[in-house]
C-alpha positions, 0 to 999 in steps of 0.5 A: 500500500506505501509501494513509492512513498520513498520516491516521493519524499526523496522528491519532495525534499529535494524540492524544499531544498531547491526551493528560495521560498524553503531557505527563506522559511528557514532563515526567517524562523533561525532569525527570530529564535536566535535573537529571543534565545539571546535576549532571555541569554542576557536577562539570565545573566542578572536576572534570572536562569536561562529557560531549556524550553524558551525555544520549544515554546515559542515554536507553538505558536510560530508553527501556527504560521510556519507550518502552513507555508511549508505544506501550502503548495504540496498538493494545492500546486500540483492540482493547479498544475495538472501534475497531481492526476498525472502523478495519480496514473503512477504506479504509486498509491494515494496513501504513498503520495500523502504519507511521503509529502507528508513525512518530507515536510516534518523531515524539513522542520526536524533539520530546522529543530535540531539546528536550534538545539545547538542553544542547548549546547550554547547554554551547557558552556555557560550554565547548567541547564536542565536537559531533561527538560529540554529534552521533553520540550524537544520531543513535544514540539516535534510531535506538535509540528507534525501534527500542525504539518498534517493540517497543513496537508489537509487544506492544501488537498482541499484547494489549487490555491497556495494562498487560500491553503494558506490562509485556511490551515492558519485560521485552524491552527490559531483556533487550535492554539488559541483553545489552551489561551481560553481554557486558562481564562474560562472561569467554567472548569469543566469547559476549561479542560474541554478547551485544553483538552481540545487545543494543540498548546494544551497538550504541550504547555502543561507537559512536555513544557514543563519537563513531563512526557505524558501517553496521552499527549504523544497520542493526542499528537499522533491522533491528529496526524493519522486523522488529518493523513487519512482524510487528506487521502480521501480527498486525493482519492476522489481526484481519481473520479474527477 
């Protein structure tokens, strides 16, 4: 059933590669990371420890409007240019075609991770961080950018427009992280954890933020993967009727 998703991911990375609007991602995202772990390096200096999960943090709500411009033209592009039903009479199945664009995009974000994971290092030269701390915050904001990935997936499969992709995966995803902003401001508790429960930075921010690796948090992530996979792959089914 996954017969060519290697193919596809090879070919899907080296266009994120080939790609100025790929660097451009990634220059921008190293820029703002680099100049907070800097600011919160100096504040640590007179006034307070350096924070092992700044980094990780601040990564929940930039995936909010990263994620979607690294999955927008995907497969919005390919339907635009008539590649996508060309790509459909291959010997490749529809789950092979989402599974490799998708684990392309996350293998594109891990190189991003773990570049930032050098301030780790930059930390252990000067201080004495908690790691195992930074570990987890690691993993939950890898989990957490897969999961913000697959929804980008999802709405670039429902349109041949990569601004309307765009636009519409951050939409969700702001509601998404938003939900965890609310359940902390609802005076309504049960409401409060429904909310929590429902948004991507609750299951991130009372975690994995804090140094706790929780089954139901890896598999709320995991979840909203496969559930975002499988319906992509229905939608990119259906172009086989059309």
């Amino acid at each position: 059933m996954l017969r060519g998703t290697g193919t596809i991911f090879w070919r899907e990375v080296g266009q994120y590669f080939a790609s100025p609007v790929a660097y451009l991602i990634a220059f921008a995202l190293l820029l703002l990371t680099g100049l907070l772990f800097n600011s919160d390096l100096t504040f640590s200096l007179t006034q307070k420890p350096a924070d092992p999960a700044l980094i990780p943090s601040f990564l929940a709500l930039a995936m909010v409007f990263f994620a979607p411009l690294l999955t927008m033209r995907m497969l919005a592009e390919e339907s635009r240019e008539g590649t996508l039903e060309l790509l459909l009479t291959a010997p490749v199945s529809d789950t092979a075609v989402v599974i490799g664009k998708f684990l392309s995009a996350w293998f594109y974000y891990t190189i991003l991770l773990l570049l930032t994971f050098t301030y780790q290092f930059i930390l252990l030269a000067i201080t004495q961080p908690d790691l195992g701390l930074a570990v987890s915050a690691y993993i939950g904001i890898w989990l957490y950018g897969g999961a913000t990935l697959a929804v980008g997936l999802l709405f670039s499969s429902l349109t041949e427009n990569q601004i309307v992709a765009a636009f519409l995966s951050m939409s969700v995803l702001l509601l998404l992280w938003l939900g965890d902003i609310a359940g902390e401001i609802v005076a309504n508790l049960d409401l409060a954890r429904v909310l929590r429960q429902l948004s991507l930075g609750g299951h991130f921010s009372t975690s994995f933020a804090v140094g706790l690796l929780r089954a139901e948090d890896v598999a709320y992530y995991a979840g909203i993967m496969v559930v975002m996979l499988f319906i992509t792959t229905r939608i990119v089914e259906s172009h086989r009727w059309r």
